[in-house]
N, CA, C and O atoms as CSV, one atom per row, in Angstrom:
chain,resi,resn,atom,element,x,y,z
A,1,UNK,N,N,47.106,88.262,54.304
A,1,UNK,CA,C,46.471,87.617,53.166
A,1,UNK,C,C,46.460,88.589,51.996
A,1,UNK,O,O,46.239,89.796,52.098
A,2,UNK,N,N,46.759,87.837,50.718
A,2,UNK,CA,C,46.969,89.175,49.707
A,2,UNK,C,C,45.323,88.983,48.983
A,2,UNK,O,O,45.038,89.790,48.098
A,3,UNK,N,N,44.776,88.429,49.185
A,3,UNK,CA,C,43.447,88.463,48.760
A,3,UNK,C,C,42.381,88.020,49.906
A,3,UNK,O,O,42.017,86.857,50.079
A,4,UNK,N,N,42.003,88.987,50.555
A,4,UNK,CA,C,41.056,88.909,51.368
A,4,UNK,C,C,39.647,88.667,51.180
A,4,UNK,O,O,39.003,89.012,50.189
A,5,UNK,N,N,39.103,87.913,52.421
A,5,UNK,CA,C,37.356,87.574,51.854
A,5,UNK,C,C,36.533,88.862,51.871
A,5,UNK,O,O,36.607,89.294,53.022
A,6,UNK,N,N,35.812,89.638,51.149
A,6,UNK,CA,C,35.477,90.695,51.052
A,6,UNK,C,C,34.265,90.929,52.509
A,6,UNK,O,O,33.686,90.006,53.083
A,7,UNK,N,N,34.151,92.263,52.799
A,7,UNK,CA,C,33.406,92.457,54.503
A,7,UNK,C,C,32.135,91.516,54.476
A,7,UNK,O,O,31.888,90.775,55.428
A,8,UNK,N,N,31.349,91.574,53.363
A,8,UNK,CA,C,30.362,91.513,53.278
A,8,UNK,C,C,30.066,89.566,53.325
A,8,UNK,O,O,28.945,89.117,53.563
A,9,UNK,N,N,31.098,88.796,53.096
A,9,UNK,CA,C,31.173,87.288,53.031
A,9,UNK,C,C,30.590,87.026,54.911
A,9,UNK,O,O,29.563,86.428,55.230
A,10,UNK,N,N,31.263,87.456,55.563
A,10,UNK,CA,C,31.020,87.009,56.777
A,10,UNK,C,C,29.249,87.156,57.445
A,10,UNK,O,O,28.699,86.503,58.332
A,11,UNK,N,N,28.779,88.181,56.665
A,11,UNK,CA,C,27.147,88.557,56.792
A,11,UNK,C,C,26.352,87.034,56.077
A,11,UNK,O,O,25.548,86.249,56.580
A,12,UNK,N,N,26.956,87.072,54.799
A,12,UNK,CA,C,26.007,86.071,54.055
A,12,UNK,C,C,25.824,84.642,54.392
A,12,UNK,O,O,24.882,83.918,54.071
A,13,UNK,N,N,27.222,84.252,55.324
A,13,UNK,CA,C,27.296,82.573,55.868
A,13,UNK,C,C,26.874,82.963,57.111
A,13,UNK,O,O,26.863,81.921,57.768
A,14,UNK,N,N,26.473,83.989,57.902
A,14,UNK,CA,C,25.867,83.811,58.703
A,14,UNK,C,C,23.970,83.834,58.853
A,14,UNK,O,O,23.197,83.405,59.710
A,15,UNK,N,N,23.724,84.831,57.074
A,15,UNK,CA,C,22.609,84.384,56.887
A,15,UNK,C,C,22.401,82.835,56.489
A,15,UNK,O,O,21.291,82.439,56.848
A,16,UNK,N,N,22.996,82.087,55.995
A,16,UNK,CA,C,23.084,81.054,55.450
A,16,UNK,C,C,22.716,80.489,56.685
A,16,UNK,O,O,21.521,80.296,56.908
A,17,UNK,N,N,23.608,80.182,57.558
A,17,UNK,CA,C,23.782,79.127,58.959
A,17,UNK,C,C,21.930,79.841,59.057
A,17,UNK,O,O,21.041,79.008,58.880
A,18,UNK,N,N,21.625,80.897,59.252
A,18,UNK,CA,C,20.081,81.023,59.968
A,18,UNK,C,C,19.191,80.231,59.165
A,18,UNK,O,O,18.190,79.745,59.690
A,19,UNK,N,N,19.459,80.040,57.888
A,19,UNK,CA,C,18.829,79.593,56.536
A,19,UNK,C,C,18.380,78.340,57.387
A,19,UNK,O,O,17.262,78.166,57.872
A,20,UNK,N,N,19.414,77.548,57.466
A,20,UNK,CA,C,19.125,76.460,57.866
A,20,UNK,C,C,20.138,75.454,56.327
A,20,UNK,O,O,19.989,74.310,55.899
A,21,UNK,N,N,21.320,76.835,55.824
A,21,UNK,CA,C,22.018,75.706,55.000
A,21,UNK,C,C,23.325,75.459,55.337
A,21,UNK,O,O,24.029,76.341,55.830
A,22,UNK,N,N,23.781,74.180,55.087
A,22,UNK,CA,C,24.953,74.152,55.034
A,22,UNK,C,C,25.870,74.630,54.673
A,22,UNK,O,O,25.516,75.234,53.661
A,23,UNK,N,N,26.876,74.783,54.819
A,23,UNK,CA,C,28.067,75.156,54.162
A,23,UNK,C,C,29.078,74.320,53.926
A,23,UNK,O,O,29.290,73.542,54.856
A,24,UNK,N,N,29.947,74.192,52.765
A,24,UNK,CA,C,31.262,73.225,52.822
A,24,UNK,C,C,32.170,74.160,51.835
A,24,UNK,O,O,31.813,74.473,50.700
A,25,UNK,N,N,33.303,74.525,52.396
A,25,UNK,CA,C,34.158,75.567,51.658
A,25,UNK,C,C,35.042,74.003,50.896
A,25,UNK,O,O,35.288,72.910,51.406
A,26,UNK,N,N,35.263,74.436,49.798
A,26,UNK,CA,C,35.731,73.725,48.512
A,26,UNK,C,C,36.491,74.856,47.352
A,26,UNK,O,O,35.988,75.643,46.550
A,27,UNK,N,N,37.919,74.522,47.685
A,27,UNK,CA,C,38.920,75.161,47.344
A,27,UNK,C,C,39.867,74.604,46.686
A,27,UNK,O,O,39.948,73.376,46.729
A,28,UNK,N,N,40.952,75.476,45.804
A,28,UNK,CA,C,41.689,74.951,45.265
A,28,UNK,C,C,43.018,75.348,46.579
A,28,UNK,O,O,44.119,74.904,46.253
A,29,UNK,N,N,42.998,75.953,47.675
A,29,UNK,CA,C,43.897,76.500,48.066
A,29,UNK,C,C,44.301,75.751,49.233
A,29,UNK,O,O,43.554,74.787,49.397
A,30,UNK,N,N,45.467,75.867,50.351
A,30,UNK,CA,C,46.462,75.024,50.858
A,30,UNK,C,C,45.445,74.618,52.420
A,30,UNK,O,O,45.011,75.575,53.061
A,31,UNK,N,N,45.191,73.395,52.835
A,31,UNK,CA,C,44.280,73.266,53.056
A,31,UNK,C,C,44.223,74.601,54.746
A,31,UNK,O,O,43.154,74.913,55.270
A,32,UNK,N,N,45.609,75.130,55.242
A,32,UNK,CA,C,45.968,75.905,55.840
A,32,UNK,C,C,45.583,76.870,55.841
A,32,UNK,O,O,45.109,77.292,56.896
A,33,UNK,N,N,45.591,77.775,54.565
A,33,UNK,CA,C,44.699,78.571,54.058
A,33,UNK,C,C,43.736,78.620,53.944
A,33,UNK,O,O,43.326,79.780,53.993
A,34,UNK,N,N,42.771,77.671,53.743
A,34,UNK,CA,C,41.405,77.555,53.577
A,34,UNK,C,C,40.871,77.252,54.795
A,34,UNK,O,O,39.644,77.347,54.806
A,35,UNK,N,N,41.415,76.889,55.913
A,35,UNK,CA,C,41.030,76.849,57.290
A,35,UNK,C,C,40.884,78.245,57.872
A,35,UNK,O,O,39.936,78.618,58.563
A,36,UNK,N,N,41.762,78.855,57.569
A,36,UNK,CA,C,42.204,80.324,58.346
A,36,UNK,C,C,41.071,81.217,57.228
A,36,UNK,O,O,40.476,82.181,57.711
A,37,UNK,N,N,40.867,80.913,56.024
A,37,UNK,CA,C,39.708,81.998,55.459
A,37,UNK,C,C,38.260,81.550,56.026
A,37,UNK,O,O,37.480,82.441,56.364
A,38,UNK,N,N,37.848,80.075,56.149
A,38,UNK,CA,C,36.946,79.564,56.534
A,38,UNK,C,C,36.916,80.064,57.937
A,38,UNK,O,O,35.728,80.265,58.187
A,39,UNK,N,N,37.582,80.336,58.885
A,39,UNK,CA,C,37.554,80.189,60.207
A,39,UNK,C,C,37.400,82.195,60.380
A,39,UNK,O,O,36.876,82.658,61.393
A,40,UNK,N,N,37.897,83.069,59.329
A,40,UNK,CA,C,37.543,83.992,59.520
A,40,UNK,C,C,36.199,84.771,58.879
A,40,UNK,O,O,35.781,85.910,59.083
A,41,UNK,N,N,35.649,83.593,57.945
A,41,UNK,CA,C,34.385,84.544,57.702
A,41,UNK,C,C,32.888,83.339,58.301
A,41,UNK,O,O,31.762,83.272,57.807
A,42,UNK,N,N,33.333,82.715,59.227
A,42,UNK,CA,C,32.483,82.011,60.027
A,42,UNK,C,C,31.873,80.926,59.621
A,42,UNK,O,O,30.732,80.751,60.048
A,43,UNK,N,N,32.533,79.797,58.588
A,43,UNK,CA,C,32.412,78.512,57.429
A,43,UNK,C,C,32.894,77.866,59.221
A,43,UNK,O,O,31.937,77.501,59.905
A,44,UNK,N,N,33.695,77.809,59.581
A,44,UNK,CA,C,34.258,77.015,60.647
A,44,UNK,C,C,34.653,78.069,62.061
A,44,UNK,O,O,35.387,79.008,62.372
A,45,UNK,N,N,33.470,77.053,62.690
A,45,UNK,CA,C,33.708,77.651,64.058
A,45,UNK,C,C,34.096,76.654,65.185
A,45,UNK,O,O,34.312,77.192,66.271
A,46,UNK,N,N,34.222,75.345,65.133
A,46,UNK,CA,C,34.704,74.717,66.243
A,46,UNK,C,C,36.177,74.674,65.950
A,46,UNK,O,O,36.753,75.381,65.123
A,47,UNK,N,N,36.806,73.616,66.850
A,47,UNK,CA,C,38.331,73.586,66.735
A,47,UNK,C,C,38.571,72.707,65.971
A,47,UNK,O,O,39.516,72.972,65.228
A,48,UNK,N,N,37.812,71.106,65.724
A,48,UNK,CA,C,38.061,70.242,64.599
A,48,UNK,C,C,37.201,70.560,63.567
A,48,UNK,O,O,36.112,71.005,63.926
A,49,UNK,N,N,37.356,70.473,62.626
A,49,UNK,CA,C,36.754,71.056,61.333
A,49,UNK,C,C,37.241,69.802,60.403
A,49,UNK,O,O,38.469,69.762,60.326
A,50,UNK,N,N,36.646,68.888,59.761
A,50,UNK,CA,C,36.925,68.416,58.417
A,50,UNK,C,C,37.499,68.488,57.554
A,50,UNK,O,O,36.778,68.477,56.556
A,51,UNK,N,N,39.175,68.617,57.203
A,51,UNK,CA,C,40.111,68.681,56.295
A,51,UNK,C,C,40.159,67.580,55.437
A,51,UNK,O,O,40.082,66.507,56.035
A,52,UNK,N,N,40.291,67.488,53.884
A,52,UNK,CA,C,40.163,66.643,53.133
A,52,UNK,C,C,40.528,67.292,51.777
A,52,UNK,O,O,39.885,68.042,51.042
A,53,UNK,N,N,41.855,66.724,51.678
A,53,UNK,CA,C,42.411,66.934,50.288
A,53,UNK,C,C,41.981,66.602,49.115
A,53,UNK,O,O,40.824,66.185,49.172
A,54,UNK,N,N,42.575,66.615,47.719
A,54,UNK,CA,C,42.168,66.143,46.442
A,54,UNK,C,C,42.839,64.630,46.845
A,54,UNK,O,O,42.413,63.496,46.625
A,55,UNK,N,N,43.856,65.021,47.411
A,55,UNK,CA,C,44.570,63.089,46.785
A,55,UNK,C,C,43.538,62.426,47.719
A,55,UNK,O,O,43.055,61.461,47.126
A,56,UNK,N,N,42.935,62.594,49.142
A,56,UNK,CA,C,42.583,61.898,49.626
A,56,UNK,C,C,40.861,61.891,48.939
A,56,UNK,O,O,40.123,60.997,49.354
A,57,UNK,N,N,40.447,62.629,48.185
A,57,UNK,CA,C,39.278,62.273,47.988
A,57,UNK,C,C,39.347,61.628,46.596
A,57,UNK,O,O,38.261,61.235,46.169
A,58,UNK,N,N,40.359,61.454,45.849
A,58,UNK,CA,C,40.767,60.322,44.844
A,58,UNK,C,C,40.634,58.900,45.293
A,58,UNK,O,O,40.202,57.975,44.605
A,59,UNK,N,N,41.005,58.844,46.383
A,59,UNK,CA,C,41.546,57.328,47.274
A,59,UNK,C,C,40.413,57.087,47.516
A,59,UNK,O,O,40.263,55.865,47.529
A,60,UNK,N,N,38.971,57.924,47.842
A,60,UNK,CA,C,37.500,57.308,47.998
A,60,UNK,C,C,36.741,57.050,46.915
A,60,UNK,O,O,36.711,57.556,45.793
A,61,UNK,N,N,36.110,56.149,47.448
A,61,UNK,CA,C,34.824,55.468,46.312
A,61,UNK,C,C,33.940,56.426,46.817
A,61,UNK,O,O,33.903,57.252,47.729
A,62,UNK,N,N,33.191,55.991,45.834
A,62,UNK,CA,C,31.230,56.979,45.913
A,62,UNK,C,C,30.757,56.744,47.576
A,62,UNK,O,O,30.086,57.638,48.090
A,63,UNK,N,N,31.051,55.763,48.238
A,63,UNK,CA,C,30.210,55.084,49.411
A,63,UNK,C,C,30.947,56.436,50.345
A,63,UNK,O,O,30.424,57.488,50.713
A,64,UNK,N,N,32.602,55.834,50.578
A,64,UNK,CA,C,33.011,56.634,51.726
A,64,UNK,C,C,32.847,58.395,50.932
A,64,UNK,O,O,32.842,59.390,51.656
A,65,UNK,N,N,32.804,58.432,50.388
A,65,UNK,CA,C,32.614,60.089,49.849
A,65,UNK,C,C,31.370,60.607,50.240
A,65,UNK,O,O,31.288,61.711,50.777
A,66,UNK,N,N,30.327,59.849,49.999
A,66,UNK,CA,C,28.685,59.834,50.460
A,66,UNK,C,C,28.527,59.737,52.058
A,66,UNK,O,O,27.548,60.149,52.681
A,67,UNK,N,N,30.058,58.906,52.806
A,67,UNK,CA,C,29.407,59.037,54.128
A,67,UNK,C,C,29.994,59.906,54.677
A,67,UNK,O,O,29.759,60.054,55.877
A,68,UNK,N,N,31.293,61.098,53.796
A,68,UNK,CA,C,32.114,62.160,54.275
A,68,UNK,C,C,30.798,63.318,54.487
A,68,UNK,O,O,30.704,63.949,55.540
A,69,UNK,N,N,30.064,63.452,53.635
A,69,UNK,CA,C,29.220,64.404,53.062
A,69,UNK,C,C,28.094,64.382,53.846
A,69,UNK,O,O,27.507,65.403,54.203
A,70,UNK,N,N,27.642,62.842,54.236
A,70,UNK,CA,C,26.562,62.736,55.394
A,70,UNK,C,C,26.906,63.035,56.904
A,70,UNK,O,O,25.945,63.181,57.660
A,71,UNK,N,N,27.981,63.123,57.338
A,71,UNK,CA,C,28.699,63.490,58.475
A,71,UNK,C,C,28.235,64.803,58.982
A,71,UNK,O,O,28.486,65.602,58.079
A,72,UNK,N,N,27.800,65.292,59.764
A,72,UNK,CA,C,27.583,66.887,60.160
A,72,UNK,C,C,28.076,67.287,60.639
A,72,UNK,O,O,27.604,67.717,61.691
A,73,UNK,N,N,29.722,67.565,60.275
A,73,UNK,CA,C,31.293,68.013,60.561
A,73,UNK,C,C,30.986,69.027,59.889
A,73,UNK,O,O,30.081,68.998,59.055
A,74,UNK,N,N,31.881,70.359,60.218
A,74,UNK,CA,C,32.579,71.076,59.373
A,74,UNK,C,C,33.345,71.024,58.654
A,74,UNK,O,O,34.484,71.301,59.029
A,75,UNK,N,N,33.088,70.606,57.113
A,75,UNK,CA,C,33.897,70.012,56.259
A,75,UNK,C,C,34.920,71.204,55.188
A,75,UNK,O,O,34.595,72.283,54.693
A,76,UNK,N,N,35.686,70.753,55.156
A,76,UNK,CA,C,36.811,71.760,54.451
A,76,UNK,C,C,37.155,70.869,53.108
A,76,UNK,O,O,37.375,69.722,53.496
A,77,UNK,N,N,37.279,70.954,51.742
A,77,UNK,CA,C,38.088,70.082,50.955
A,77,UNK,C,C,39.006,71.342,50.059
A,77,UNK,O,O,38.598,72.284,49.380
A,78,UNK,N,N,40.351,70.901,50.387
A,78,UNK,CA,C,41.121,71.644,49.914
A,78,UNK,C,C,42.309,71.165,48.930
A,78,UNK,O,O,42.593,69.982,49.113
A,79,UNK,N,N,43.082,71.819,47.911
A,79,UNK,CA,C,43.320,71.469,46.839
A,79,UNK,C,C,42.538,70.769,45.901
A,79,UNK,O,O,42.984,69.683,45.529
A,80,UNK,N,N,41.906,70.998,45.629
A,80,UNK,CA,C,41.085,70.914,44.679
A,80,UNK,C,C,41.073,70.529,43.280
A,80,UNK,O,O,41.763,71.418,42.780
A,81,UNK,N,N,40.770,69.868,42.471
A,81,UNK,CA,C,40.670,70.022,41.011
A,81,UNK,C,C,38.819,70.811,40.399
A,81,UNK,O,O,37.703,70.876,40.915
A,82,UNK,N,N,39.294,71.155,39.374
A,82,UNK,CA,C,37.697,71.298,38.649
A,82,UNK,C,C,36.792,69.810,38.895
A,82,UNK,O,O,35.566,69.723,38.974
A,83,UNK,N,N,37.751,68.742,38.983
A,83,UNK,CA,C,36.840,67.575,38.528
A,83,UNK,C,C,36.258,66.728,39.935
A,83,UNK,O,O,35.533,65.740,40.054
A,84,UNK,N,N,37.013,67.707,41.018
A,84,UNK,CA,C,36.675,67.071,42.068
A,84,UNK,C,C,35.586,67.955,43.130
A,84,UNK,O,O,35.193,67.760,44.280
A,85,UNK,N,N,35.271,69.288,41.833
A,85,UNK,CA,C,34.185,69.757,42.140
A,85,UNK,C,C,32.965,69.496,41.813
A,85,UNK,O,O,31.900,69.610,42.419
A,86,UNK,N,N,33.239,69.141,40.805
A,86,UNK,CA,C,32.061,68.284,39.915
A,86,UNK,C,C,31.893,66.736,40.599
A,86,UNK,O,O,30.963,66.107,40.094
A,87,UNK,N,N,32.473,66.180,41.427
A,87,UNK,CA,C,31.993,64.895,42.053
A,87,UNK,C,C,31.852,65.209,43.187
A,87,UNK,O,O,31.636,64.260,43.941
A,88,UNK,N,N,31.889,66.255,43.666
A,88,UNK,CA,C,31.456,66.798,45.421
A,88,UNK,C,C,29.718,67.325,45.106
A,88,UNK,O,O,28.790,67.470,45.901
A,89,UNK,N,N,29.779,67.504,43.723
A,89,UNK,CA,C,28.292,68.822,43.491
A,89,UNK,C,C,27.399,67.114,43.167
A,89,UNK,O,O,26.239,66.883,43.512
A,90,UNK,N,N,28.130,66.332,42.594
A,90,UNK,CA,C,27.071,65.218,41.465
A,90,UNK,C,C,26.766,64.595,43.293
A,90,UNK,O,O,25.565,64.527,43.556
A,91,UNK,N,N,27.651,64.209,44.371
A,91,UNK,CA,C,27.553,63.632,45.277
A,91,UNK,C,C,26.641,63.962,46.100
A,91,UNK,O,O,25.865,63.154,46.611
A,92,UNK,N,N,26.649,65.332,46.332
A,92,UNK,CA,C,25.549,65.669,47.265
A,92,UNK,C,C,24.052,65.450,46.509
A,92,UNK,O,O,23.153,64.921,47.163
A,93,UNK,N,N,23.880,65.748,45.522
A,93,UNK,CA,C,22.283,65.544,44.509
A,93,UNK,C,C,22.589,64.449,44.403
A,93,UNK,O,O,21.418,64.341,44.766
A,94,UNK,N,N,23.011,63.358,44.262
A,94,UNK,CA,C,22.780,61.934,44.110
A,94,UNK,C,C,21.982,61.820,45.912
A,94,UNK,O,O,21.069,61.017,46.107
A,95,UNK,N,N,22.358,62.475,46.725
A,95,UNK,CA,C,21.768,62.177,48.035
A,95,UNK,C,C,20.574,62.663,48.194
A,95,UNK,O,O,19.911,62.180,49.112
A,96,UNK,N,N,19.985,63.713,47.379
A,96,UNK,CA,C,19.036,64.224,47.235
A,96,UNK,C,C,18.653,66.081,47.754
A,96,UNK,O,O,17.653,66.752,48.009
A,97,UNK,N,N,20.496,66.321,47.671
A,97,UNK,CA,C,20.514,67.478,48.278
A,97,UNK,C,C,20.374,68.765,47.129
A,97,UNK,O,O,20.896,68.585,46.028
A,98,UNK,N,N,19.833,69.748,47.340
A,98,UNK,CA,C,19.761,71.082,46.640
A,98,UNK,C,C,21.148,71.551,46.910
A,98,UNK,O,O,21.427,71.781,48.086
A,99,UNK,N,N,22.200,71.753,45.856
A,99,UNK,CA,C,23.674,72.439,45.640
A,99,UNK,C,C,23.223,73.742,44.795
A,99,UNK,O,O,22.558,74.080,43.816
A,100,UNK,N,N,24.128,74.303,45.952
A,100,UNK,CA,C,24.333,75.770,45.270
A,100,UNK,C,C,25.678,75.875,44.786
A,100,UNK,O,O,26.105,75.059,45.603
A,101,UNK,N,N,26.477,76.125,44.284
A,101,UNK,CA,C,28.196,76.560,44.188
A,101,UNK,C,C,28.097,78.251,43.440
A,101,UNK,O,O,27.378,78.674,42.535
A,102,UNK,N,N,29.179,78.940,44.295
A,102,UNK,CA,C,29.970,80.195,44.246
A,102,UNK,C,C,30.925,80.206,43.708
A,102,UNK,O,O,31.705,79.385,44.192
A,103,UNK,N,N,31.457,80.936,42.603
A,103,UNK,CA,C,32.882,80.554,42.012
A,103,UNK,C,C,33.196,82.085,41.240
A,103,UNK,O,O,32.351,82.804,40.707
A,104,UNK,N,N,34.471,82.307,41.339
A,104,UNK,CA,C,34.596,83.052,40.291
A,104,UNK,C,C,35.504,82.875,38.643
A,104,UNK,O,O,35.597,83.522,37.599
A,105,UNK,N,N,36.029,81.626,39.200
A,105,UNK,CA,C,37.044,81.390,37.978
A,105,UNK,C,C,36.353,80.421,37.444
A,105,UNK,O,O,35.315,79.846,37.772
A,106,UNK,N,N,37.569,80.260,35.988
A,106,UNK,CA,C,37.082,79.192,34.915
A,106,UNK,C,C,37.118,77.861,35.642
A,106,UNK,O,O,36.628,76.920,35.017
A,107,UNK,N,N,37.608,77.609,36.844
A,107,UNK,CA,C,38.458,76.177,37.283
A,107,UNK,C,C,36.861,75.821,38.059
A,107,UNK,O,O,36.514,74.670,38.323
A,108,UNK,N,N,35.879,77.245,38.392
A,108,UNK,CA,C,34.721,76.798,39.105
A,108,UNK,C,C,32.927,76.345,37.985
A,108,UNK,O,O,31.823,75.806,38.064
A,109,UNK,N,N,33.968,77.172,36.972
A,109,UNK,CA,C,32.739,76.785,35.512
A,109,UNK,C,C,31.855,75.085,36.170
A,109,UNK,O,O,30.868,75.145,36.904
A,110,UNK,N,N,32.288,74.137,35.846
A,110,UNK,CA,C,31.961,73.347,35.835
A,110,UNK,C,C,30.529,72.772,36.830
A,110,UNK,O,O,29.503,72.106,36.688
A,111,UNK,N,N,31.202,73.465,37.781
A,111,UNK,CA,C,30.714,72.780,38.816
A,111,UNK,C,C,29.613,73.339,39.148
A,111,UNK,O,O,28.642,72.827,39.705
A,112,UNK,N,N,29.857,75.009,38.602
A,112,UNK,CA,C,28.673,76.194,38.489
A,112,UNK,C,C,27.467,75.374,37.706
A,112,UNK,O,O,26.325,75.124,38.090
A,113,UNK,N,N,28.005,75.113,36.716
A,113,UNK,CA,C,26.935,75.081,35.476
A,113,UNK,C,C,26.287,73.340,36.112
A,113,UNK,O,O,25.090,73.119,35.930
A,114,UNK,N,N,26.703,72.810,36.450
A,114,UNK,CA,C,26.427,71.288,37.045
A,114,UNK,C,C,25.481,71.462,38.387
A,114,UNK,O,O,24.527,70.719,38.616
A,115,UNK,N,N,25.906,72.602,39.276
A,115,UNK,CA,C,25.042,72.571,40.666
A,115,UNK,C,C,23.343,73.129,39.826
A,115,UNK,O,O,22.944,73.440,38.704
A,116,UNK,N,N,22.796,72.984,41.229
A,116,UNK,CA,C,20.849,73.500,41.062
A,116,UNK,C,C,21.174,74.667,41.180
A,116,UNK,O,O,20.341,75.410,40.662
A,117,UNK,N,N,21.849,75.080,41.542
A,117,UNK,CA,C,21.947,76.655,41.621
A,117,UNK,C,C,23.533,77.674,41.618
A,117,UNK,O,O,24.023,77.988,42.702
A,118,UNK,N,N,24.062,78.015,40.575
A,118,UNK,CA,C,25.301,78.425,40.165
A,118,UNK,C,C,25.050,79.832,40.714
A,118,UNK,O,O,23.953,80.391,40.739
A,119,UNK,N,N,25.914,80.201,41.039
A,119,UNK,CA,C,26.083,81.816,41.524
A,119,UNK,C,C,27.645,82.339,41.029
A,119,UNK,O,O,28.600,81.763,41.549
A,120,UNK,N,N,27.838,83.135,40.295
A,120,UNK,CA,C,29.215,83.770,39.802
A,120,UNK,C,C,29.773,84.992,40.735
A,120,UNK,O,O,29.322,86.134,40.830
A,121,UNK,N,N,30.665,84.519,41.258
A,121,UNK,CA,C,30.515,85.958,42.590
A,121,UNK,C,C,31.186,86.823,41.956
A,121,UNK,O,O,32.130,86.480,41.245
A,122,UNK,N,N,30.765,88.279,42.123
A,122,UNK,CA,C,31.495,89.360,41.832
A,122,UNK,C,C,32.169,90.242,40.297
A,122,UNK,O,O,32.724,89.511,39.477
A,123,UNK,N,N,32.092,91.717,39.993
A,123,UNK,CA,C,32.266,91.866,38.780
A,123,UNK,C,C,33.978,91.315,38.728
A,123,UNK,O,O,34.292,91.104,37.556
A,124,UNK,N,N,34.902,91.094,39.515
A,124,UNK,CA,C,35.730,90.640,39.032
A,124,UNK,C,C,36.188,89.053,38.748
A,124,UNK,O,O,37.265,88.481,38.577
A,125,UNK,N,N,34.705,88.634,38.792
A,125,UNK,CA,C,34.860,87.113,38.394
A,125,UNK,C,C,35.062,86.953,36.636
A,125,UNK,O,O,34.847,87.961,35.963
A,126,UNK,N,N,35.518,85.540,35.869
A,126,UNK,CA,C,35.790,85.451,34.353
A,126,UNK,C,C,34.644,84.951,33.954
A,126,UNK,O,O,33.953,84.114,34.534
A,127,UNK,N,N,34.388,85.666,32.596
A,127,UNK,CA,C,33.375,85.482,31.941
A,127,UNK,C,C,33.109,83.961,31.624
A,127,UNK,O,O,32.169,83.406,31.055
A,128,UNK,N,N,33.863,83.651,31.994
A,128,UNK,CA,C,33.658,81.482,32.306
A,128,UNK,C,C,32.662,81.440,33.532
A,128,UNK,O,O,31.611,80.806,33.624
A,129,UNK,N,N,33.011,81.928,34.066
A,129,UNK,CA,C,32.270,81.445,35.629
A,129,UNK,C,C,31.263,82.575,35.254
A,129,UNK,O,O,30.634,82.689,36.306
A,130,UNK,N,N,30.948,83.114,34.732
A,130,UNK,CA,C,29.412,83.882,34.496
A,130,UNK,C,C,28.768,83.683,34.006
A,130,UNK,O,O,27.623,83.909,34.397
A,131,UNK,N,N,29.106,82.895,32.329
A,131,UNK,CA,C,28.713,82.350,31.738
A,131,UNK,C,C,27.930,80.740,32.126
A,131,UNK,O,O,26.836,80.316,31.753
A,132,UNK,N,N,28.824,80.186,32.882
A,132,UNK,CA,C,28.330,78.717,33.563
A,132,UNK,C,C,27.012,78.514,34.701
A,132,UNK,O,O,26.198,77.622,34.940
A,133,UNK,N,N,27.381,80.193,35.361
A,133,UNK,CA,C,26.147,80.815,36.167
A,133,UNK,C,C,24.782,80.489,35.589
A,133,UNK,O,O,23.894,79.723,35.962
A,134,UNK,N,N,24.905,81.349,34.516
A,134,UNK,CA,C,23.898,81.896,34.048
A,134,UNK,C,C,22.680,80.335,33.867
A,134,UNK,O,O,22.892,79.125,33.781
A,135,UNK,N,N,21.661,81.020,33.874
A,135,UNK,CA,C,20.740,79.431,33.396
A,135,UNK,C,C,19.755,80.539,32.162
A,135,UNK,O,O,19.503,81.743,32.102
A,136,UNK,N,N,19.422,79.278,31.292
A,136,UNK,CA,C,18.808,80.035,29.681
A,136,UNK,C,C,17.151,80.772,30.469
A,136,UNK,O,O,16.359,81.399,29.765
């Protein structure tokens, strides 16, 4: 992998899982890839895991998208658009869920500045995604 998940990712989703939060890795990357990063910093630990592309989450309405999200699968959505981060973040709070999103690029702005709780990971994230972080 030419960009690896940094040591410290695999600590924080496992504080997370103790949290008592979910996780859903939401990527722009091949959904292959995002299985094998998910599966190495502990996002996915069984053998079926929830794969779900951009085209296929185009092809859903609000209902089946709402009952992808209510499912307690290990969900993966990969290839991604900005805009299909922003209807994964509006989807879960329409259910009444607290969203956090992690991002470091401009492509995650959106969805940053849209979730209850934006987090900009890392000093080598773009001043887009820090900016979208930030709350006044």
């Amino acid at each position: 992998m030419l960009d690896p998940p940094r040591p410290e990712v695999t600590d924080a989703v496992a504080a997370c899982r103790r949290a008592g939060i979910r996780i859903v890795m939401v990527t722009g990357d091949h959904p292959l890839t995002g299985e094998a990063v998910a599966r190495r910093v502990g996002i996915v630990r069984r053998l079926d895991p929830v794969v779900v592309t951009g085209g296929r989450l185009d092809a859903m309405d609000d209902g089946a998208l709402d009952a992808l999200l209510a499912a307690p699968s290990e969900l993966l959505l990969c290839r991604v658009s900005p805009e299909h981060k922003m209807r994964v973040v509006t989807a879960f709070q329409r259910r009444g869920e607290v969203v956090a999103v992690t991002g470091d690029g401009a492509n995650d702005a959106p969805a940053l500045k849209h979730a209850d709780i934006g987090v900009a990971m890392g000093a080598g994230g773009t001043d887009v995604a820090r900016e979208a972080a930030a709350r006044p």
